[in-house]
C-alpha positions in Angstrom: 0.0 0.0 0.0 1.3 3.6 -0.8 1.3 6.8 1.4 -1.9 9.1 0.1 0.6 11.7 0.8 4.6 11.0 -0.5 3.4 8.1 -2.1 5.7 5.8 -0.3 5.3 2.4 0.7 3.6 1.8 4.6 4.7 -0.2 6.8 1.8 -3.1 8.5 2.0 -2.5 12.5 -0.3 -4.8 14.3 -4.4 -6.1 13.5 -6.5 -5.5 16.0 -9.8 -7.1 17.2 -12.0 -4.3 17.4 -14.0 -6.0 20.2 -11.1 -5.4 22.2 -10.1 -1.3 21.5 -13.7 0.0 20.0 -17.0 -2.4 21.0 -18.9 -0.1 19.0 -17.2 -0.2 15.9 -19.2 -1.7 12.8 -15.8 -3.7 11.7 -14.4 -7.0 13.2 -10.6 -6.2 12.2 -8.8 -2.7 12.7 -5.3 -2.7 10.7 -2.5 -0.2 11.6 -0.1 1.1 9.0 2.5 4.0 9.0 4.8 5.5 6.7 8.0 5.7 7.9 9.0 8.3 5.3 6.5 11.2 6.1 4.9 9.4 9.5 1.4 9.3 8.3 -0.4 6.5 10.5 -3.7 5.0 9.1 -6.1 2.8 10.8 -7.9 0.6 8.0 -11.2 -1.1 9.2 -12.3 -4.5 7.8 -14.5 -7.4 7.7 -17.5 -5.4 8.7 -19.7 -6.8 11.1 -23.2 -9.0 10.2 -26.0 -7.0 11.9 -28.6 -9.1 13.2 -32.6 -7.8 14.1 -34.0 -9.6 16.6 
């Protein structure tokens, strides 16, 4: 993945459950990437979460 901004590549960091850091969040998986050229950190949410009524 490039940097939106100097359009270098990011480094992975860590997933995350977000069950763990955010309970609310409508996403299983938080990803965190940085760019170790400008230090630009992103948090990419995934695997969004099944909503059940009932």
């Amino acid at each position: 993945m490039k940097c939106f901004y100097c359009n270098k590549e990011v480094r992975w960091n860590n997933d995350f459950d977000t069950e763990d850091t955010n309970p609310e969040s409508e996403h299983n998986i938080v990803s965190m990437y940085q760019c170790d050229n400008c230090q630009t950190w992103y948090e990419v949410y995934h695997d969004k979460k099944i909503k059940y009524n009932g």
